[in-house]
N, C-alpha and C positions, 0 to 999 in steps of 0.2 A: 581670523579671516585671512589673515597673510600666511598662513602652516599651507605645507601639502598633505597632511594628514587628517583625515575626516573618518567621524564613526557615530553611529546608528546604535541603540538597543534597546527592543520594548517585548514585552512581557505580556502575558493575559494569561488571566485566570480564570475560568468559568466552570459552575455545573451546570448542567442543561437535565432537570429530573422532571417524571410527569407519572400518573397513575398508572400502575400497571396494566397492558390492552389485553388481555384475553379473550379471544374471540365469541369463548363460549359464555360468559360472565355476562354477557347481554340477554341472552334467551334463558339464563337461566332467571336472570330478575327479571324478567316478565313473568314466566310461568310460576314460579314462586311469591312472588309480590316480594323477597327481600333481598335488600340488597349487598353481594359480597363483598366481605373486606377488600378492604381499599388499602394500597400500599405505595409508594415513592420505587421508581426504577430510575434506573439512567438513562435518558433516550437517546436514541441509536446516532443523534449529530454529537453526544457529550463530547468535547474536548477537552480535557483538566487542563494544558499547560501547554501554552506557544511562546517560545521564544525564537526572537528573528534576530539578525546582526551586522550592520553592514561596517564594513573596512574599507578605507578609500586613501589611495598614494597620487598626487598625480600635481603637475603643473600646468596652470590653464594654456589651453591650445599649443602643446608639447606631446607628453605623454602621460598617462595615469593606468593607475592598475588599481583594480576592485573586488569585491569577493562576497557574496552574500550568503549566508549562514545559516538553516532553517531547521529546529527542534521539534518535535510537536507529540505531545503522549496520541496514542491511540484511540479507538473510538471504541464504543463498546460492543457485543456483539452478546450471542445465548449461546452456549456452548451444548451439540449433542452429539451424543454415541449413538453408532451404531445398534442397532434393534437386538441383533442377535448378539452381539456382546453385552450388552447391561442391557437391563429395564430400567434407565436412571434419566429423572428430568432435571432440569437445572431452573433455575430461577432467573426470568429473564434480564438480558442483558446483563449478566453478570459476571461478565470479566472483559477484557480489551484487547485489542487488536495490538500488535509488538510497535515499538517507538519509530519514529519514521525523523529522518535525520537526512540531512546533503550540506555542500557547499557548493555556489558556482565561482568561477573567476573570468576578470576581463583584463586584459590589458591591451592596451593603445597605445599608437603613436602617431601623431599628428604632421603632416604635411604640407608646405605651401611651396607651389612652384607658379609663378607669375601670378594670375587671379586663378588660379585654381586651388582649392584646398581639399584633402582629401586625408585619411587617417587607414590605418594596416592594424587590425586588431587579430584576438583571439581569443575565444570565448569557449571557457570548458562551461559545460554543466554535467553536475554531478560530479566534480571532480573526482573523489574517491572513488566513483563506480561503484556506491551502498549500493544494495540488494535493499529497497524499501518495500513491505509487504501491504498493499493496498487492501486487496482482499484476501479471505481466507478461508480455507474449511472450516467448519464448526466443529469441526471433529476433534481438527489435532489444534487450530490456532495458527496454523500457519501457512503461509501461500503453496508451499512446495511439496508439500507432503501428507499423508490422508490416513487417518485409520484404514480405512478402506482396503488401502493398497497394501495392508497387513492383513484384515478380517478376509478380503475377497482376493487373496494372491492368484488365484486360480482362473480370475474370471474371465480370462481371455487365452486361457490354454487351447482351445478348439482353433481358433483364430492363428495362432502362433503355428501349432499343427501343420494347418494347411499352410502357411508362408513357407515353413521349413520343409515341409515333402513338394513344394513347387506343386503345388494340383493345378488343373486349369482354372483359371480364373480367380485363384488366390490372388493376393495382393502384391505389392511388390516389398523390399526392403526395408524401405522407406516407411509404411504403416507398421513393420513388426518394430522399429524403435518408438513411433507414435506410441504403439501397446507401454510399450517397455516402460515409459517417461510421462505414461499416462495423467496422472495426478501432478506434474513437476509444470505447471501452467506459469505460460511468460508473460500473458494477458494480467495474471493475479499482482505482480510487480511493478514499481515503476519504471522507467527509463532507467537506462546504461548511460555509461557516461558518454558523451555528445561533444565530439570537438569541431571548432567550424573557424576559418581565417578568412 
């Protein structure tokens, strides 16, 4: 109780599994009377493994500096290809989204001037600035990049066309890199690292 070093660390382990949902496996055991196999999937919240961790430096009402730590496997997803490249289905939910990882940090320091007290901190979050991938294509598994934008390279050549010969009412600049960075979405990731004083 008298240290200025304090620390945090807890763990979870879960499956989260449930029967497989396919849509069609309902109308077909009606109009069959029987009912199809049944099987265990991962559902779409499974998390296997969180670990958190907190770190703490500090002297009360002086200064202190903190850091919190966050691990967590991925969730699962169904992974599929593109149509015209395979005729191939997967079995649902059967592989997981990439590891999502950060650390944040604070430090403080604390002031008193007559009855006023007041403290001057800083606060990273994300300090590494991980690229954590929230969402993702089904395709390739990953927030930035697409089969897609291998199978369908072409698909916006008409488009580009018209940018680069200036036609009237083409687009500007600014949409021929939109084309370009198409699949490379910043909404699919989490936050950049965030500094605030």
């Amino acid at each position: 109780p008298d240290g200025i070093f304090s620390a945090t660390l807890d763990y979870t382990f879960s499956v989260a599994e449930g029967n497989r949902t396919d849509a069609d496996a309902f109308f077909f055991d009606e109009k069959s009377g029987k009912q199809t196999e049944r099987f265990l999937v991962p559902l779409p919240f499974d998390r296997q493994h969180v670990l958190n961790a907190t770190l703490a430096l500090g002297e009360s009402n002086d200064w202190s500096a903190s850091t919190i730590i966050r691990f967590q496997t991925g969730t699962p997803y169904t992974p599929s290809l593109p149509a015209n490249l395979a005729p191939i289905s997967f079995r649902q939910n059967s592989d997981q989204r990439p590891l999502n990882w950060t650390a944040d940090l604070l430090l403080e320091k604390f002031f008193a001037l007559d009855d006023l007290q007041f403290s001057i901190f800083l606060r990273v979050d994300n300090l590494f600035d991980r690229v954590n991938e929230i969402f993702i294509f089904n395709d390739s598994g990953r927030s930035l990049s697409s089969l897609f934008e291998v199978v369908n390279a072409h698909q916006f050549d008409d488009l580009r066309t018209r940018i680069d010969r200036g036609d009237f009412g083409a687009y500007s600049s600014t949409l021929r890199s939109a084309l370009d960075n198409y699949y490379q979405r910043a909404e699919f990731v989490g936050p950049p690292r965030q500094v605030r004083m």
